[in-house]
N, C-alpha and C positions, 0 to 999 in steps of 0.2 A: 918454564913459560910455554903455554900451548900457542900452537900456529894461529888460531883465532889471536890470540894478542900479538903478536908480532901485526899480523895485519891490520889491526886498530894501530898500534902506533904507528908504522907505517902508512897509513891515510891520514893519521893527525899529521904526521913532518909533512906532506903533500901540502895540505891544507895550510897550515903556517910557511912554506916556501910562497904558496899564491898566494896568499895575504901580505907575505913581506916586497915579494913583485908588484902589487899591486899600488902600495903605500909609495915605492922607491918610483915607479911610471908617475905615478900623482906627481910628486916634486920635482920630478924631470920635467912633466910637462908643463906642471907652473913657472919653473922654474925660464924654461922658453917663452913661454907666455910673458910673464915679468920682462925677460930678455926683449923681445919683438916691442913690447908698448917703449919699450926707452931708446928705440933704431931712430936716427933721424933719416933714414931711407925711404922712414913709412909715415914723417910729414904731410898733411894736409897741404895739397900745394894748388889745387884745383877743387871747385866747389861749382857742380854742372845741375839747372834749373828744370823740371819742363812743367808743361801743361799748368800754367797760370796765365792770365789774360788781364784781368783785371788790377791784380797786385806786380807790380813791376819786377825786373830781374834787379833793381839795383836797392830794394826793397826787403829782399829775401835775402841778397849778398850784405845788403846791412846790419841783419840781424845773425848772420850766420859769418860775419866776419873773423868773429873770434874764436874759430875754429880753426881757422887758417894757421900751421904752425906746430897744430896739436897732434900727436903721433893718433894714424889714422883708424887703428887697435883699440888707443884706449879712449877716442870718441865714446861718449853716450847716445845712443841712437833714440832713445825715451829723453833724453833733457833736447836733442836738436830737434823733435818733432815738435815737444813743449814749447822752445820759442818760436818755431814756424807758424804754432797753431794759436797763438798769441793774437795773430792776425785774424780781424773780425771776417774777412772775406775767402780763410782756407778755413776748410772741411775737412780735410784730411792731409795725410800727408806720408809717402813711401818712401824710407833712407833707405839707400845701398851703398856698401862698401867696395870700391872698385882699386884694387890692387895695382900701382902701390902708393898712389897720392891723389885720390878722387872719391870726392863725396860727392852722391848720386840723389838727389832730391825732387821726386816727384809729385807735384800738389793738384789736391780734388778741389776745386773751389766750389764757393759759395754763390750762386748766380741770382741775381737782382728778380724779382718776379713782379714787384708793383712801385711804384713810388708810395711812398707816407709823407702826406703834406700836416702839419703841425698845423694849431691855431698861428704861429704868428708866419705863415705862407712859406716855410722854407721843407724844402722837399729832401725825405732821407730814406733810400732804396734798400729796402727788405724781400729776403728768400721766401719760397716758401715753408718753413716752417717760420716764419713771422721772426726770423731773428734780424736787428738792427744792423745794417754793412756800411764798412766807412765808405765814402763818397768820396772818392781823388779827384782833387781840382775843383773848378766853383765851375766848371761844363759838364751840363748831365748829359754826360756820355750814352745812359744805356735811354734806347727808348721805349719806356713803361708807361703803361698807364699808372694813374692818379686815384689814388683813394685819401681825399679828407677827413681828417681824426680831430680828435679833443687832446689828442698829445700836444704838449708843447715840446717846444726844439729843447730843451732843458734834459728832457726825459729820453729822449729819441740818444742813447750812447750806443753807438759803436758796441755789440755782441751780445746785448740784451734782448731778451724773449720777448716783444708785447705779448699784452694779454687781452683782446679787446672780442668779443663774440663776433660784431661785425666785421671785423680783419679777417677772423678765421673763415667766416660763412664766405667772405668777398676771395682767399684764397685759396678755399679747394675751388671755388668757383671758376678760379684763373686754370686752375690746374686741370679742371676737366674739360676746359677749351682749349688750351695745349695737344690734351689728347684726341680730342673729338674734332678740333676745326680748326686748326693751327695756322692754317691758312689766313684767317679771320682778325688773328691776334694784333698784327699790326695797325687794324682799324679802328681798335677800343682804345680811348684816350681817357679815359674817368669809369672807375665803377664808384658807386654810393649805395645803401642799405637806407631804406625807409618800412616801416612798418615789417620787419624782417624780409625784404623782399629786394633782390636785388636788381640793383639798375646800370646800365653802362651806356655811355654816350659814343657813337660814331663818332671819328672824328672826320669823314669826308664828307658826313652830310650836318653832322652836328645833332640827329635825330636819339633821341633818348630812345632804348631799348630793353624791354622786359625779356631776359631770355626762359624759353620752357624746361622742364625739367626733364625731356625725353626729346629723341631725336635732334638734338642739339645743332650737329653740322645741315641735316635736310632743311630746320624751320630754318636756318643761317643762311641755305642758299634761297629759301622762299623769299625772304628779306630783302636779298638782293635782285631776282626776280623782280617783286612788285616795284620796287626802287627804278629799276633800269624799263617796265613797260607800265608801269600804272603814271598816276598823275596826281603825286602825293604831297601835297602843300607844306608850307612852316610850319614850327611849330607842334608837330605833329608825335606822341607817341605809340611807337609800335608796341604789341604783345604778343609775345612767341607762345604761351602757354596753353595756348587751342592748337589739338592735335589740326595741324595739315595747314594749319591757317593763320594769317599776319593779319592781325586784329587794326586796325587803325583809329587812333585816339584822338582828340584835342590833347595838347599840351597843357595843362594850367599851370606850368612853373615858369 
């Protein structure tokens, strides 16, 4: 037998040594693995909340109570997001495993941008991507303006998408006075869509307002300008859509 084969067999045994190490590590390590999920040292015994506002801590502790108990190893972190995310008002949601009996649960919610008032008047607070949020308790908590729909309260469930043009047109529309004049926000009590054209109502003066499509927070503070030194009657619609200038209307609604 030449020195070339001896040195082939010789690197085949190498090779089948690390192969048989390799296999014998696997089952050692499953084999701990297995071990650790069956310790009752590593019990769920604590189940810690944060960053939810809307959805309560005794809410999440509801749904994630049957966790409690369960070796903290062999937790599924994809099945305790699924029921966290069950809820119409989380967005998300981060598990960590905190060594050695803490489940760590951090929730993105879902935040209200307008009220959706139904045909028969009952009001049901949607994100902005137009998804439908449950409403806790019969106090509307959040203060949003009012957008009136053709939805009835039937249709209006809890994590459902509407689909309505005017929703959409009315909230990018919210969503770019967030960014642009946020200041502002707290004074729109009602937007509405007529002839694609949006509208929203002050609510300190009660004055229906066209907003423009440029310069959004300047014609916002013109608005307020002419409000606070003109001498501007009931009744009366404003139109933000002329560069520099607050147009003033008769009302005919």
């Amino acid at each position: 037998m030449s020195s070339l084969d001896r040195k082939r067999r010789g690197h085949s045994r190498y090779y089948a040594y690390f192969i048989l190490a390799l296999v014998l590590l696997t089952f050692i390590g499953g084999g701990v693995y297995y071990l650790l999920r069956s310790l009752s040292i590593f019990d769920v015994r604590n189940i810690e909340v944060s960053g939810n506002h809307a959805v309560s801590d005794s809410m999440i502790q509801h749904i994630t109570q049957k966790y409690l108990g369960q070796n903290l190893i062999a937790v599924s972190s994809r099945q305790l997001k699924k029921d966290v995310l069950s809820l119409s008002r989380v967005k998300g949601v981060i598990v960590k495993k905190k060594l050695m009996h803490t489940l760590s649960i951090a929730i993105v919610e879902r935040m209200g941008a307008i009220y959706v008032k139904s045909m028969e008047g009952d009001l049901f607070p949607v994100d902005e991507d137009a998804i439908v949020l449950t409403g806790y308790g019969k106090v509307y908590s959040e203060d949003l303006p009012v957008m009136s729909t053709f939805f009835s309260s039937k249709q209006l469930k809890p994590g459902i998408k509407l689909k309505s043009k005017e929703l959409t047109k009315v909230l990018a529309f919210h969503k770019r006075l967030s960014h642009e004049a946020s200041d502002f926000l707290p004074r729109v009590s009602e937007y509405y869509v007529v002839d694609n054209t949006i509208y929203m109502i002050d609510a300190n003066t009660g004055m229906r307002i066209i907003p423009g499509d440029e310069d959004l927070s300047a014609q916002l503070r013109r608005y307020i300008f002419v409000l606070e030194n003109g001498n501007i009657g009931n009744h009366k619609l404003l139109d933000l859509r002329y560069n520099k200038q607050v147009v003033v209307k008769a009302d005919t609604q």
